[in-house]
C-alpha atoms as an extended CHARMM CRD file, in Angstrom:
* protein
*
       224  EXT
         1         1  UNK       CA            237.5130000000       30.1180000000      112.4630000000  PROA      1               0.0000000000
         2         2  UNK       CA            240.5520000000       32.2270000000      111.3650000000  PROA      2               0.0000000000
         3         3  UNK       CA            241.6450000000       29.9740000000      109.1410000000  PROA      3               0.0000000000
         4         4  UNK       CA            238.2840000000       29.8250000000      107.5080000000  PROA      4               0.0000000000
         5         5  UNK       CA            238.5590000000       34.0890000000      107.6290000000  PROA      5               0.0000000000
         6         6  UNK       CA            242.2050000000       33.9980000000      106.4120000000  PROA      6               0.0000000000
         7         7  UNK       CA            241.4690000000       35.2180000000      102.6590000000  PROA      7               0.0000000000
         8         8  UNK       CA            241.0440000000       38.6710000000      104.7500000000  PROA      8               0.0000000000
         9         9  UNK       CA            243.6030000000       41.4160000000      105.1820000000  PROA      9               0.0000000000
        10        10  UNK       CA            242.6410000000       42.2780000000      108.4070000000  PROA      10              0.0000000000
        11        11  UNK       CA            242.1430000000       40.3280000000      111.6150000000  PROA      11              0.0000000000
        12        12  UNK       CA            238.8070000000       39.2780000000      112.0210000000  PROA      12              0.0000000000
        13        13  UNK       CA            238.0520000000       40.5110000000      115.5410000000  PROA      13              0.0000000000
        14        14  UNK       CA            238.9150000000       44.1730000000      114.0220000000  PROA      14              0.0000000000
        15        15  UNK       CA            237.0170000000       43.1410000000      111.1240000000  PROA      15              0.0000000000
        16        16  UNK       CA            234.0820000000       45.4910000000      112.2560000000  PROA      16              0.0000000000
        17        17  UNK       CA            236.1180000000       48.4810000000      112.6060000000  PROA      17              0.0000000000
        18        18  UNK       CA            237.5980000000       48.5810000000      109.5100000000  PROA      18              0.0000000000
        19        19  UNK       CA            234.1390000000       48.2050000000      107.8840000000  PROA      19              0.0000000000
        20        20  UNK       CA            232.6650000000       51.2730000000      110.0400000000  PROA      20              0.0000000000
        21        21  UNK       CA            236.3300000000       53.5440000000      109.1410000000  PROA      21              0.0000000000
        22        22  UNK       CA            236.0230000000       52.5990000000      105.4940000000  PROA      22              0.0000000000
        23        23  UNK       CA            232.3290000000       53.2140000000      105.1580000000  PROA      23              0.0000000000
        24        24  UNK       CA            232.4360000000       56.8860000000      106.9930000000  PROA      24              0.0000000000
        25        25  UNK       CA            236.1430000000       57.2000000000      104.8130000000  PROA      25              0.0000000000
        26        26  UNK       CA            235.1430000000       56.6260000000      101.5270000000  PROA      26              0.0000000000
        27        27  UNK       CA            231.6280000000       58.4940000000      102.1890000000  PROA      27              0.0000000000
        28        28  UNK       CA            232.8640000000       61.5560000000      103.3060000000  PROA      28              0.0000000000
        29        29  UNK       CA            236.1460000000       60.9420000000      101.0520000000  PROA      29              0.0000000000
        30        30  UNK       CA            233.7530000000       61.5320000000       97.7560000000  PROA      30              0.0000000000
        31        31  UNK       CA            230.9760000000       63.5130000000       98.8800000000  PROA      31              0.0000000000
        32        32  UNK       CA            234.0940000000       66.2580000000       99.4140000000  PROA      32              0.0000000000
        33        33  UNK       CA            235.2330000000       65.6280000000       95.3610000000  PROA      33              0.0000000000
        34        34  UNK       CA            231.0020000000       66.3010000000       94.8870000000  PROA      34              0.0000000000
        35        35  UNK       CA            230.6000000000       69.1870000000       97.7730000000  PROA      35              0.0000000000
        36        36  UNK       CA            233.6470000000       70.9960000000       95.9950000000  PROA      36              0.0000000000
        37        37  UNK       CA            232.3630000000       70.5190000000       92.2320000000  PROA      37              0.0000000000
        38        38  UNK       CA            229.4720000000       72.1270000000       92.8560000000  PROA      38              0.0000000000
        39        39  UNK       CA            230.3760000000       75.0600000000       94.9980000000  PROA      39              0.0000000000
        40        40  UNK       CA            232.6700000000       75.5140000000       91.4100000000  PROA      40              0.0000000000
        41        41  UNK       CA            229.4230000000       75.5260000000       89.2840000000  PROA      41              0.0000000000
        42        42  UNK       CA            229.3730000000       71.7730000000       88.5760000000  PROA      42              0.0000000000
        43        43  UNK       CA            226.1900000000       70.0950000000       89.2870000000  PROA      43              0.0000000000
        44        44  UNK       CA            227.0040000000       67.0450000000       87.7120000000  PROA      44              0.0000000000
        45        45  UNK       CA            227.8790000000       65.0040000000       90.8040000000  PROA      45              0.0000000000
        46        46  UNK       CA            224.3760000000       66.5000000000       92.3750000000  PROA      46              0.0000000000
        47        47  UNK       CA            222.4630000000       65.2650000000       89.6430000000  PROA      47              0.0000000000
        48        48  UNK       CA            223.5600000000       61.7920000000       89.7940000000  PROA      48              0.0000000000
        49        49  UNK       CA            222.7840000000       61.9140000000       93.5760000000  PROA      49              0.0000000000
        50        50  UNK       CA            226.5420000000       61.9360000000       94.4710000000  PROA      50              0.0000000000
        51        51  UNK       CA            225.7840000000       64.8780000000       96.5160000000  PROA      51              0.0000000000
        52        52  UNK       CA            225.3990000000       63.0780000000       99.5500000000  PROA      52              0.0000000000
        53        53  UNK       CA            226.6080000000       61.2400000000      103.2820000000  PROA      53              0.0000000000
        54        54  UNK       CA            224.9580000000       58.1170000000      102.2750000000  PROA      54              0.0000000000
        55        55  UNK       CA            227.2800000000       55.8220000000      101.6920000000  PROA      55              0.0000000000
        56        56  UNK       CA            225.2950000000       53.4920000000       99.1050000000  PROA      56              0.0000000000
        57        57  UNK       CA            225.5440000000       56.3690000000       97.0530000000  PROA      57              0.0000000000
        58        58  UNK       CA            229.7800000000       56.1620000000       97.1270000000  PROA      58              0.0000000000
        59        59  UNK       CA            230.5620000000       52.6640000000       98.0490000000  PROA      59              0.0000000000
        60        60  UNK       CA            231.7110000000       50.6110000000       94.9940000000  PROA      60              0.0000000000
        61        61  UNK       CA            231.2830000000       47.0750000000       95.9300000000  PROA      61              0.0000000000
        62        62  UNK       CA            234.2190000000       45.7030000000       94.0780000000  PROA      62              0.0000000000
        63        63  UNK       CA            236.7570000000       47.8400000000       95.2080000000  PROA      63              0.0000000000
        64        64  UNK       CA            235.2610000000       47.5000000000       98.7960000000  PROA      64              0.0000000000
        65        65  UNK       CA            235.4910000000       43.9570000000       98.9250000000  PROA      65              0.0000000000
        66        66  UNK       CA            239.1220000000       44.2480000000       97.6090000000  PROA      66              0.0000000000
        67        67  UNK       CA            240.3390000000       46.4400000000      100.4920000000  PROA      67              0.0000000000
        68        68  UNK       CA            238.9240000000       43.7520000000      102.4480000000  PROA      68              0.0000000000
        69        69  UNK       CA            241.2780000000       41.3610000000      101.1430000000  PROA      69              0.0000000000
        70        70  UNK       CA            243.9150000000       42.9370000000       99.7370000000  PROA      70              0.0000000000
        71        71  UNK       CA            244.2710000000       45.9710000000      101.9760000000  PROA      71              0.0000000000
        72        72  UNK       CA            243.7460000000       48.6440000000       99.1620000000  PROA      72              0.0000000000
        73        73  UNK       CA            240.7360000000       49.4030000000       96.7140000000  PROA      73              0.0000000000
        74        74  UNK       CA            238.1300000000       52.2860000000       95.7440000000  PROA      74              0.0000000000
        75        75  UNK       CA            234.7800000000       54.1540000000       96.1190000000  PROA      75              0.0000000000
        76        76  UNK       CA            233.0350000000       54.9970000000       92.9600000000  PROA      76              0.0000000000
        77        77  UNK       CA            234.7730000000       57.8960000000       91.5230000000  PROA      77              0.0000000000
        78        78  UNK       CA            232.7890000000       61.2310000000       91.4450000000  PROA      78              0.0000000000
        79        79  UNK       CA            231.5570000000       62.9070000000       88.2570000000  PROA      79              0.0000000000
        80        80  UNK       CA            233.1790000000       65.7860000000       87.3510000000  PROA      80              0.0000000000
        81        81  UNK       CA            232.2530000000       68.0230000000       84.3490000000  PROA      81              0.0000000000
        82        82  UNK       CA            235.0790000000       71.3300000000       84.0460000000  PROA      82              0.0000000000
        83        83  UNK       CA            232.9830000000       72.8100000000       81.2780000000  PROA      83              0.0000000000
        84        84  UNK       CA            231.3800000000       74.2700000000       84.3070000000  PROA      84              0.0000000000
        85        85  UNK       CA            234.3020000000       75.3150000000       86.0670000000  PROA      85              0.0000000000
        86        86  UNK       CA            235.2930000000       79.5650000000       85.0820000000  PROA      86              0.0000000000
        87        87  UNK       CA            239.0680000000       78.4700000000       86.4750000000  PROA      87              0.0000000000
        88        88  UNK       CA            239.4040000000       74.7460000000       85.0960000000  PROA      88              0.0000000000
        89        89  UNK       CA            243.2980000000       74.2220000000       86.3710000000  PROA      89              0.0000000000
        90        90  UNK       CA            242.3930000000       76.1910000000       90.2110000000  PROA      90              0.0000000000
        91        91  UNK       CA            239.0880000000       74.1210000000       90.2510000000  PROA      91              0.0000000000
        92        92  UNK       CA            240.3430000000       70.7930000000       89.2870000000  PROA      92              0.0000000000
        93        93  UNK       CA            243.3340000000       71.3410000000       91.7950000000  PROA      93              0.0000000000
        94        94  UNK       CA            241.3050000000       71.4790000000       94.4340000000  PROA      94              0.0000000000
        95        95  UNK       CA            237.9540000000       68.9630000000       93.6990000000  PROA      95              0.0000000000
        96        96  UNK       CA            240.6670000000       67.0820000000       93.4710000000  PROA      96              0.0000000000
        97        97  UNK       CA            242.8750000000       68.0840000000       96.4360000000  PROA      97              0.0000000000
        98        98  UNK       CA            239.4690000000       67.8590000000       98.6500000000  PROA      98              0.0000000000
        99        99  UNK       CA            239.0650000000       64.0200000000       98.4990000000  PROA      99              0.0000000000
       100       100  UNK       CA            242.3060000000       63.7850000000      100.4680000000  PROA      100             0.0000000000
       101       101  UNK       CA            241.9410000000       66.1460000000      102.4910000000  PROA      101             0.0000000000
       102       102  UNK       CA            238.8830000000       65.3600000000      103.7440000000  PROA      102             0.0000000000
       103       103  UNK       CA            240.6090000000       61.7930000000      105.1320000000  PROA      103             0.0000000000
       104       104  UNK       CA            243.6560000000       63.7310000000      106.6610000000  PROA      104             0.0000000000
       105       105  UNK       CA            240.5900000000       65.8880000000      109.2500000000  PROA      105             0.0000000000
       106       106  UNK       CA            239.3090000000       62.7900000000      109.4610000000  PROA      106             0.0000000000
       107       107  UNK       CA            241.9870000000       61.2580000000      111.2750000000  PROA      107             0.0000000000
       108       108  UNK       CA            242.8210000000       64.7020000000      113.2390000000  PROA      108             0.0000000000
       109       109  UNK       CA            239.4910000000       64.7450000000      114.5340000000  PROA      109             0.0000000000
       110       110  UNK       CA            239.8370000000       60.9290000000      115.3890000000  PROA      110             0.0000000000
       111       111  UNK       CA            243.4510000000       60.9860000000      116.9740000000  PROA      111             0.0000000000
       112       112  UNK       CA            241.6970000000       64.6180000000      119.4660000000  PROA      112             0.0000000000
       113       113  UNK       CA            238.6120000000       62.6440000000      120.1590000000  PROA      113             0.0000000000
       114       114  UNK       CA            240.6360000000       60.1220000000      121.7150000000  PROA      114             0.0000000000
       115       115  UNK       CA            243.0070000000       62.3570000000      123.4590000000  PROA      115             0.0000000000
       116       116  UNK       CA            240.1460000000       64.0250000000      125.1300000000  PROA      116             0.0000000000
       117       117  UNK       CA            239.1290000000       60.9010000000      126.3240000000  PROA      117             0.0000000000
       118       118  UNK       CA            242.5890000000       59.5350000000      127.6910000000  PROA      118             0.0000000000
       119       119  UNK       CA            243.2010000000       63.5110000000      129.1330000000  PROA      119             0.0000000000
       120       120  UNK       CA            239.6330000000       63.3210000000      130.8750000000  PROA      120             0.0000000000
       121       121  UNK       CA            239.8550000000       60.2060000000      132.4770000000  PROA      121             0.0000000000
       122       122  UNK       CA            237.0220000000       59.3230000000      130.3470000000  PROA      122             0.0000000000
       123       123  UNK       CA            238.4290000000       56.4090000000      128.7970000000  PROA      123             0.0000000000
       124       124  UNK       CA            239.4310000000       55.1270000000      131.9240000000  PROA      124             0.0000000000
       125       125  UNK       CA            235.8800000000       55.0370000000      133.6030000000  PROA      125             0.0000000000
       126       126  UNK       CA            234.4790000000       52.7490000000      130.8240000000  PROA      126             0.0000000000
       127       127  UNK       CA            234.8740000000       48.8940000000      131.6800000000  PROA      127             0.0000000000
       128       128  UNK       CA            238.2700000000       47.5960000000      130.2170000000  PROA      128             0.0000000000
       129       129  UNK       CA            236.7080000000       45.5030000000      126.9110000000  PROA      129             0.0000000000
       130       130  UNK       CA            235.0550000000       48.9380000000      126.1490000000  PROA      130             0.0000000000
       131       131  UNK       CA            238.0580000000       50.7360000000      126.3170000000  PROA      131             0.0000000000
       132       132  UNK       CA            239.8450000000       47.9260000000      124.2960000000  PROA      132             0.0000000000
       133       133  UNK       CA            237.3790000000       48.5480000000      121.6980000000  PROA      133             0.0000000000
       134       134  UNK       CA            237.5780000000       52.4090000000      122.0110000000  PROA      134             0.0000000000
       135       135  UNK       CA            241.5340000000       52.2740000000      121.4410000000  PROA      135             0.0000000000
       136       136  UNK       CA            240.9380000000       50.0200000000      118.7370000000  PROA      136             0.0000000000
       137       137  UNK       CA            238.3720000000       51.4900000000      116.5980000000  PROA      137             0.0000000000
       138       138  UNK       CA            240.5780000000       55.1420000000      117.0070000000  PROA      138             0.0000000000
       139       139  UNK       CA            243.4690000000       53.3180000000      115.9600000000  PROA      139             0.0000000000
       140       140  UNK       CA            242.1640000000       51.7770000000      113.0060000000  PROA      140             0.0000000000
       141       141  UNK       CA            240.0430000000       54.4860000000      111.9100000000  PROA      141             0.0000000000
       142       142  UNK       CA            242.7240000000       57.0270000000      112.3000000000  PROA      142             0.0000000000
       143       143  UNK       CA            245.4710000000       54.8110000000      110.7630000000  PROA      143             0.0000000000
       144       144  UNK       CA            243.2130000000       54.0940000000      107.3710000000  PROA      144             0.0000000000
       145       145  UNK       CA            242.3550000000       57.3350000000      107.0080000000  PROA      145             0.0000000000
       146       146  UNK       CA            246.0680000000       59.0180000000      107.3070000000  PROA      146             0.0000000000
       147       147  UNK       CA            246.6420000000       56.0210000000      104.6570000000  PROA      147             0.0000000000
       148       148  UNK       CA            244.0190000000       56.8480000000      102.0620000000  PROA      148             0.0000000000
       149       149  UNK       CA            245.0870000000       60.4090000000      102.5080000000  PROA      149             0.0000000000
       150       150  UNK       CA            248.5590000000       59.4630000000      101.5730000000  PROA      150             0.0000000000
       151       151  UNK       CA            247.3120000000       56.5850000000       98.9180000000  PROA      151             0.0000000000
       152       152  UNK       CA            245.3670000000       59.0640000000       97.2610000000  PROA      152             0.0000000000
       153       153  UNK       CA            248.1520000000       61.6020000000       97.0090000000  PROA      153             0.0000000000
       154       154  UNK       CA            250.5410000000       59.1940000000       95.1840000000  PROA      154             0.0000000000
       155       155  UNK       CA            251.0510000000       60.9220000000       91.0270000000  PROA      155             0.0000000000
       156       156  UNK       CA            249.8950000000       57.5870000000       89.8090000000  PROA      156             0.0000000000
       157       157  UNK       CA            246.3070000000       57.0870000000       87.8300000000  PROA      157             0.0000000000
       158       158  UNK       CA            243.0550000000       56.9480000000       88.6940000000  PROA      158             0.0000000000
       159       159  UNK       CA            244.2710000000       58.5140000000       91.6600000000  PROA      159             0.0000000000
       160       160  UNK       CA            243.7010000000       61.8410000000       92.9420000000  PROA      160             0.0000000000
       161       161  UNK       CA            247.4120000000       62.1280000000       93.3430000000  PROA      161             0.0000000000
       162       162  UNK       CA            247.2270000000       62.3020000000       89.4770000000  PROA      162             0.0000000000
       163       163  UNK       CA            244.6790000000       64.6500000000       88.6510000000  PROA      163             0.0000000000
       164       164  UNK       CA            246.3700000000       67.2100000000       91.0830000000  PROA      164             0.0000000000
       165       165  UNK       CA            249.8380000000       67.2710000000       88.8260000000  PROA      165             0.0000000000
       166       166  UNK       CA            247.5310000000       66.6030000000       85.7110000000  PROA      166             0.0000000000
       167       167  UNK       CA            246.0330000000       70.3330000000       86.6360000000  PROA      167             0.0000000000
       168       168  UNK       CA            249.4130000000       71.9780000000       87.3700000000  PROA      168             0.0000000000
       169       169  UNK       CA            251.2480000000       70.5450000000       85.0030000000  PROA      169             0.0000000000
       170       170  UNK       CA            251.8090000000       72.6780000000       81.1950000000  PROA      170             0.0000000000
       171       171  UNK       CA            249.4510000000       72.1970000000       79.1730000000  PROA      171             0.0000000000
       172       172  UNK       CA            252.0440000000       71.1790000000       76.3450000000  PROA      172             0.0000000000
       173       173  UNK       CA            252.6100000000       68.0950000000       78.8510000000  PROA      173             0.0000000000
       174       174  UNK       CA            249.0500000000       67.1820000000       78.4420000000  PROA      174             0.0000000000
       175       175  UNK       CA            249.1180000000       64.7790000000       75.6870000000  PROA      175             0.0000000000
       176       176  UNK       CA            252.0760000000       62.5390000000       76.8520000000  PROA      176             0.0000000000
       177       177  UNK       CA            249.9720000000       62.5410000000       80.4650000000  PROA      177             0.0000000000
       178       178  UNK       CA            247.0330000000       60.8390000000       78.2340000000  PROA      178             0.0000000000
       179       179  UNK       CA            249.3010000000       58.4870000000       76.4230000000  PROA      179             0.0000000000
       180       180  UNK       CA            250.4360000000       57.5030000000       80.1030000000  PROA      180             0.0000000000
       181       181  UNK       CA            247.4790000000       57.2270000000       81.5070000000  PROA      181             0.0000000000
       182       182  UNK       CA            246.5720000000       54.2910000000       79.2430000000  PROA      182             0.0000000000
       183       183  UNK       CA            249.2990000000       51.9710000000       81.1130000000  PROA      183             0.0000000000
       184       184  UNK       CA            248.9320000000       53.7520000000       84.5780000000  PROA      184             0.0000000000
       185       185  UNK       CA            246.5000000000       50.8940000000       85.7980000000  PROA      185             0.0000000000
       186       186  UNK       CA            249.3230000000       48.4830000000       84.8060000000  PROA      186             0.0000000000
       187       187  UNK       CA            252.0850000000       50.4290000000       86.6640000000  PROA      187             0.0000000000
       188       188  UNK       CA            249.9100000000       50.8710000000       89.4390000000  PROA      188             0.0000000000
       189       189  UNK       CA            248.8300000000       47.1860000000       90.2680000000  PROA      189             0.0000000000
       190       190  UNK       CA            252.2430000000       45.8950000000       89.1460000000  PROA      190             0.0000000000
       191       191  UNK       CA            253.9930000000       48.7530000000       92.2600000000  PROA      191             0.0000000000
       192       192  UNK       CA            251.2590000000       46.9090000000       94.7550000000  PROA      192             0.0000000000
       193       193  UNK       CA            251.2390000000       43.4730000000       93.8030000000  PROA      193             0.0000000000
       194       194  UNK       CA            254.3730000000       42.9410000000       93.5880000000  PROA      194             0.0000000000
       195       195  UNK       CA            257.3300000000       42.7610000000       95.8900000000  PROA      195             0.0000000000
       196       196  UNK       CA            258.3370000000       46.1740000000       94.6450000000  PROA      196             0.0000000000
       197       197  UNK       CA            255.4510000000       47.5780000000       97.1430000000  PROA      197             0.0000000000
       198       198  UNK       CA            258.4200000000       47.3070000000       99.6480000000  PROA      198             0.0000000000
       199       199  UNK       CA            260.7360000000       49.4050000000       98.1670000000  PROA      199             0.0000000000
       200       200  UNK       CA            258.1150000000       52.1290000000       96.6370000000  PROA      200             0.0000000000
       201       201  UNK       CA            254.6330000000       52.3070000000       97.7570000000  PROA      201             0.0000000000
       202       202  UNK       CA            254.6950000000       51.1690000000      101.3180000000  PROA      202             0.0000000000
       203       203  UNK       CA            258.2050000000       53.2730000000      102.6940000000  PROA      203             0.0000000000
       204       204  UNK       CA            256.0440000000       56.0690000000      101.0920000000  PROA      204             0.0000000000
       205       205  UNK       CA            253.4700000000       55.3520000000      103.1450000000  PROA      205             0.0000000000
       206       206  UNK       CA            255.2020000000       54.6270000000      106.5890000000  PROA      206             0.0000000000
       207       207  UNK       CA            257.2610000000       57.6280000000      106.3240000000  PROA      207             0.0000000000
       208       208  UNK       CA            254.2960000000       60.0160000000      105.5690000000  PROA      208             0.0000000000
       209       209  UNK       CA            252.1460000000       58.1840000000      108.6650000000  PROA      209             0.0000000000
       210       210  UNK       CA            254.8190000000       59.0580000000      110.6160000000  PROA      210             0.0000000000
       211       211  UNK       CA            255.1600000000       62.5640000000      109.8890000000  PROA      211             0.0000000000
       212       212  UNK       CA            251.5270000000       63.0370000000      109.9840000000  PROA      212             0.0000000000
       213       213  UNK       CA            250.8660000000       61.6660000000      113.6180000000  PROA      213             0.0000000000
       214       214  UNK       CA            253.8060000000       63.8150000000      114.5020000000  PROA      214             0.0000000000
       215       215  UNK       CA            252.3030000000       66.4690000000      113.2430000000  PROA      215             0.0000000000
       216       216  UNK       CA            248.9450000000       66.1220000000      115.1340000000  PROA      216             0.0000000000
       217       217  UNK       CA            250.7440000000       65.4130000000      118.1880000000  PROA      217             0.0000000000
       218       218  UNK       CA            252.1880000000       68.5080000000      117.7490000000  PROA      218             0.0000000000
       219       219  UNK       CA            249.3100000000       70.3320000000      117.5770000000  PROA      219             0.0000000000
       220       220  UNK       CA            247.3170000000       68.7470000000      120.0750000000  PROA      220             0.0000000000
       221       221  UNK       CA            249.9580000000       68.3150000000      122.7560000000  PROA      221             0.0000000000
       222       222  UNK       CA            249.9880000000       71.9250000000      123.5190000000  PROA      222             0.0000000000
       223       223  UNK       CA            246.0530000000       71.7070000000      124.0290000000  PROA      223             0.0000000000
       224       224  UNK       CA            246.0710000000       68.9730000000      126.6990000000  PROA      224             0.0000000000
């Protein structure tokens, strides 16, 4: 059976969890780019039904399928019109910004959910599969979605990373940015494909899980 399942990224008996932490992930993930937008004056998202916790609505199923097997891929990306927006650079900075940000309370709430139930005692009263299961779905649904807050943070395009320096950067930058941003798919499957993931991408991404589970600890230990 694994070897039949071995095309995956993931083990198959966590399989599940990873489908439930992407689908909630990449929902909430873009209806926060959508939520934003229009609380700027853009109702472009809203019209195309982006505007929504339905996660047909976000899910793309190619890059879906891809995290599945390769361990990274994409929702569909949100609409976003800044003719609407009075403050283009402030607004775009933080439709942008919300995306991530969304993930990184995500995986707070996630990491004190489970802390209240270790502090309780509740976890403890379940039978010991369920609370197998518990610490496993928190795990995995708290470690994805610390890693597409960080992923999505990286200055490379179509990421949101990107858009965030694209907004603060001069404006007399702008055009080299577009030139750029025609060879920024290349640059960014050749940094994840290849063995030079090691040395850029994924340090980047242990260091900053690190520091962020740190950080909630930090906050939370004083709670408990």
């Amino acid at each position: 059976m694994e070897d039949t399942f071995s095309f995956l990224a993931f083990d198959l008996e966590v399989l599940p969890y990873v489908i439930l932490t992407l689908l909630a992930a990449f929902t909430v993930h873009e209806f926060a780019h959508a939520y934003v937008a229009y609380k700027f004056g853009d109702p472009t998202a809203k019209n195309e039904g982006r505007l929504t916790l339905s996660p047909i609505a976000h899910l793309d199923p190619f890059g879906t399928i891809l995290i599945l097997i390769a361990g990274f891929g994409w929702a569909r990306p949100v609409p976003v019109n800044r003719f609407y927006f009075k403050k283009p650079r402030l607004a775009g900075v933080l439709v942008s910004v919300a995306g991530p940000v969304s993930n990184l309370l995500m995986a707070f709430l996630g990491t004190a959910v489970w802390s209240i139930l270790l502090v309780s005692g509740t976890a403890e009263s379940f039978s010991p599969q369920v609370t197998d299961a518990l610490k496993n779905f928190f795990d995995i649904f708290v470690g994805l979605n610390v890693t597409l807050f960080l992923f999505n943070l990286l200055p490379l395009p179509p990421l949101d990373g990107y858009r965030i320096l694209e907004d603060l950067a001069p404006r007399t930058w702008r055009p080299r940015m577009t030139q750029f941003e025609t060879y920024g798919f290349i640059v960014f499957i050749v940094l994840f494909v290849t063995p030079l993931d090691q040395y850029t991408v994924w340090p980047f991404l242990e260091t900053g899980r690190y520091l962020v589970m740190n950080l909630f600890y930090g906050i939370l230990n004083p709670l408990f």
